[in-house]
N, C-alpha and C positions, 0 to 999 in steps of 0.2 A: 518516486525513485530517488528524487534528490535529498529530500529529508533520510529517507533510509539508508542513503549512503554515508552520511554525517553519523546517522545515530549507528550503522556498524562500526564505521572508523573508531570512534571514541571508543566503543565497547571492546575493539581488538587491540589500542593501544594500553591497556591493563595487561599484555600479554607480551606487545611486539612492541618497537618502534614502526611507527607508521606515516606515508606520506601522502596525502591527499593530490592528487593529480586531477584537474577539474578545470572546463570548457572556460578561457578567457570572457569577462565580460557575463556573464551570466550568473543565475538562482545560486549556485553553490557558491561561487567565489563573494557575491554581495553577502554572504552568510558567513564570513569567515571568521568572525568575534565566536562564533560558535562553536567550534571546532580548534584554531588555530590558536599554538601553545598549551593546548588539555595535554596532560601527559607528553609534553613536548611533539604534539604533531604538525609536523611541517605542511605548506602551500605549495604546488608548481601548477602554474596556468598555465592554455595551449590553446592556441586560437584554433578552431573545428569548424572551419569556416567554407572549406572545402573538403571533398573526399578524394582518399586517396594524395591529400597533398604533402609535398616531400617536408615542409614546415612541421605538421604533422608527426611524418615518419622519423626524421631526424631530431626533432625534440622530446619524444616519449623517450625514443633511446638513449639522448644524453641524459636524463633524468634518472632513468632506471640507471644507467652507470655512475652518475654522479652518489647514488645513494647505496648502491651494491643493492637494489633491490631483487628478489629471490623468486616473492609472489606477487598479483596483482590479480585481484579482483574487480572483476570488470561488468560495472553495472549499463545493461543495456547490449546493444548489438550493434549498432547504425555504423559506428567508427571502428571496427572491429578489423577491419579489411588494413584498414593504414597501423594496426596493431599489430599483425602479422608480418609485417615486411620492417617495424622496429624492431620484435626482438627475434629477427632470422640471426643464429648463430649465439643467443644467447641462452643461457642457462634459466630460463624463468617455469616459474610452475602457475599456469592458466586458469584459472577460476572465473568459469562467468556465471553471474547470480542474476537468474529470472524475475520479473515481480511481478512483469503484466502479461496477458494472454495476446500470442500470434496467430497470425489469419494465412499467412502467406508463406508455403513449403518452400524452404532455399537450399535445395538438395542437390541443383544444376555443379558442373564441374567446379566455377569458382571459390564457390562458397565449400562445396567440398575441400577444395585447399585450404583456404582461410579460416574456415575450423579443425584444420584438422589436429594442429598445436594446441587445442586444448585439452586439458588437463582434467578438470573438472566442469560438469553442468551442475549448478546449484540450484535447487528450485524450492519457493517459499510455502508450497504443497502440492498437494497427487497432484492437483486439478493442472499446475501448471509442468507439471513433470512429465505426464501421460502430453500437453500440449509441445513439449521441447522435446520427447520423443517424436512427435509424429513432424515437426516442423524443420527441428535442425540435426544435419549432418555429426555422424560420432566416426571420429578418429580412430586408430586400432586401438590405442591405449586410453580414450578418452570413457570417463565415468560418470553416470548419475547422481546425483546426492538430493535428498531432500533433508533440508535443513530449516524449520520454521524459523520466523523469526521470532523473537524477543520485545520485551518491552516493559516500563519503568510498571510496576503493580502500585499501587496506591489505595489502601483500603478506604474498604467502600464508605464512602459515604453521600448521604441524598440530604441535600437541604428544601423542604417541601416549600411549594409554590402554591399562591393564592388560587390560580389554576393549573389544570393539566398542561404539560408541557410536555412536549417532543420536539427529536433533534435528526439529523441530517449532518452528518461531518464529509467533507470531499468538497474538491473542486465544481465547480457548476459547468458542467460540461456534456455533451451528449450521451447518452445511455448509463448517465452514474443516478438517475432518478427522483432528482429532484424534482420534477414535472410530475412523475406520477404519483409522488408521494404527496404534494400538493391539491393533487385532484381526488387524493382516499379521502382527506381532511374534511370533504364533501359530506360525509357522513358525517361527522359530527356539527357541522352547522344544521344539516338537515335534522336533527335530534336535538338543537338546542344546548349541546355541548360547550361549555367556554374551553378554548384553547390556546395557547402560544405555538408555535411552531417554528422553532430557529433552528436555519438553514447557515453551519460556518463555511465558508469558504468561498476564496476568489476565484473569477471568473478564468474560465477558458476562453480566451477572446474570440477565437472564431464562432462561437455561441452565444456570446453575450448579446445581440440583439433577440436570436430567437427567445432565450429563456426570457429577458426583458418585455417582451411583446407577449409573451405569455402572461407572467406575474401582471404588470399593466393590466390586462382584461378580466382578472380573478375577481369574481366578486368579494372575496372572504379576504383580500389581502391585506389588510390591517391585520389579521393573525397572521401574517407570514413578514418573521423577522429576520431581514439578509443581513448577516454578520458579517461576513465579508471575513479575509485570512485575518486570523489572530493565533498568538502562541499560549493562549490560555483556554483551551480545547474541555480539557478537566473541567473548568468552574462551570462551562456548558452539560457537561456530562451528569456532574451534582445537583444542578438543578434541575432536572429530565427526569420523566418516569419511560418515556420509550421512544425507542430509537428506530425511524422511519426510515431505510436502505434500500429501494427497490432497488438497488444498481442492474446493467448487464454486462458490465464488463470489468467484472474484478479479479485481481488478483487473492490475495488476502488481505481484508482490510481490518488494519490494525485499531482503528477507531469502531469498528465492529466489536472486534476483541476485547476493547477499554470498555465499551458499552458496558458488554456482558456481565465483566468483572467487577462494576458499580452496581448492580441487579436491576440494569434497563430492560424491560422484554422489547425485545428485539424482532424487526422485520425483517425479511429480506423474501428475491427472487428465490426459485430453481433452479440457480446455474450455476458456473465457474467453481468457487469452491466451497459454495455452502453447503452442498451435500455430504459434503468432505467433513465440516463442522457436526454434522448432523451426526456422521457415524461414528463420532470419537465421544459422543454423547452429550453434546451440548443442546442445551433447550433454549429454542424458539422459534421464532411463526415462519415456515417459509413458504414460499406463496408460489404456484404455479406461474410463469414468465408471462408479464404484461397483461396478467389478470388482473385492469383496478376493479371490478367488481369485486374478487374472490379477496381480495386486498379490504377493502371498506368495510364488508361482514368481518371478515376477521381483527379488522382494527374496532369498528363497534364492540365485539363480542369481549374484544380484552378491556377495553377503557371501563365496559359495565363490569367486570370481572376482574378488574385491576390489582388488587391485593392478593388475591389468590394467583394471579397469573408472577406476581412477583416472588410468592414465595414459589413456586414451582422454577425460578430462575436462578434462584440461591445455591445450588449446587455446581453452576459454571463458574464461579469465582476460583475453586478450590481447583476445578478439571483444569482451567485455562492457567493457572498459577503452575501447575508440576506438569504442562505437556508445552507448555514458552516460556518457560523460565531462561534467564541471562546465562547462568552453569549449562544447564544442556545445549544451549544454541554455541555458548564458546566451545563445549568440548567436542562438539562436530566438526567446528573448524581445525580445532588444534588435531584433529584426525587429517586432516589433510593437508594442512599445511607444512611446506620444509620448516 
């Protein structure tokens, strides 16, 4: 959510002047070389340290006055409540943009109010649109929008590797799959297969002993390379022939996306919104949920088939380039924004 709040900002200051408004002390503000000064976009920090606190409510609204701000797109939910009682009486137009899937109906009286100023629900596909339908309260004037996201295209290129290599991008966290994608790899030890297996990204802390205590006991764990966070994702990508994602709890994931568009054959689950991917015609292997058997066949079946399974890949670069391109994601926005 953090990272894709920076890479929208940037992409809408081609358009607007814009002001990044982000949680004191934390991932977005320690990121601010990145964002801060592109196209002259401005910093205001707000400590989020409580809910509902008047620090809170009284400085979101000095900000938006101080800037004549008009719109604000509001990634997330949590602080949404001390959002509503900033801008009571002002002219703002409400955008909140979905990324990740809710569990929990907030449809009781309060949240009824506190949504009901908005403006617009943004959501990153069906999968989480049909989820913000059934989860959050809509306003009498309040609208749906699906709007996917975007993202930088960089033609494909694969730099081949002395072995088979496959990749894993996402945090290490629970239900994102990195365990079970770990455990398919089974198959090709059992077959004598040489592999690499790099897994990028930093830990979820509250996880980090389970998954630790698991990798520790793998027998195969010298093929299993923890990258750890890095902002060079891409040189992982180029050296990959397929991308292991069992996740089960995704939104849309854009290093999915990147995969596809370098001609990784691609894994994933039966859920959230790869079916979604599936119907807009994109090829690759989705696996019945928390099937690693039906996983391991089918990851065998490509590694022996690998060339063939890559040109049969070749055609999502082209689908995923004109249905997320940067022009269609800004001129959704530019539809709704004053």
């Amino acid at each position: 959510m953090e990272i894709d709040s920076i890479k929208l900002a940037k992409k809408l200051s081609n358009y607007s002047k814009v002001v990044m408004i982000v949680s004191k002390g934390y991932f977005i503000e320690s990121k601010k070389d990145d964002y801060v000064g592109f196209n002259d976009i401005k910093l205001e920090t707000i400590s989020f340290k409580s809910n509902l606190g008047p620090s809170i409510i009284i400085n979101a609204r000095q900000i938006v006055q101080k800037y004549g701000i008009k719109n604000v797109i509001f990634f997330g939910a949590s602080e949404l409540k001390s959002l509503y009682f900033s801008f009571l009486g002002l002219d703002i137009n409400l955008i909140v943009r979905h990324g990740t899937t809710k569990s929990r109906p907030k449809k009781d009286w309060f949240h009824r109010l506190i949504y009901s100023d908005v403006n617009y629900h943004v959501s990153i596909c069906k999968h989480l649109e049909n989820n913000v339908n059934y989860i959050i309260p809509f306003g009498q004037t309040t609208e749906a929008k699906l709007i996917y996201s975007s993202f930088e295209f960089n033609k494909p290129s694969h730099i081949r590797q002395e072995k088979l290599t496959l990749l894993h991008v996402g945090r290490i966290a629970d239900a994102k799959g990195q365990i079970d994608a770990i455990k398919a790899c089974k198959v090709l030890v059992d077959n004598n297969i040489d592999f690499v297996f790099n897994i990028v990204g930093g830990y979820d802390e509250p996880y980090k002993d389970e998954f630790t205590k698991f990798y520790n006991s793998c027998e195969y764990k010298d093929k299993i390379n923890l990258v750890g966070f890095t902002n060079d994702v891409q040189s992982y990508i180029q050296k990959s022939d397929i991308f292991l994602f069992p996740s089960l709890g995704e939104g849309l994931s854009n290093a999915f996306l990147e995969a596809m568009t370098n001609n990784l054959v691609c894994f994933s689950y039966d859920n959230t919104s790869f079916p979604e991917l599936k119907d807009i015609g994109l090829y690759f292997k989705m696996i019945e949920n928390k099937n690693i058997d039906m996983l391991k066949n089918n990851l065998l079946e490509v590694v022996q088939n690998l060339e063939l399974e890559k040109e049969k890949s070749l055609p999502n670069n082209n689908l995923i380039s004109e249905l997320f391109s940067v022009k269609k994601e800004m001129n959704s926005y530019m539809e709704i924004l004053k």
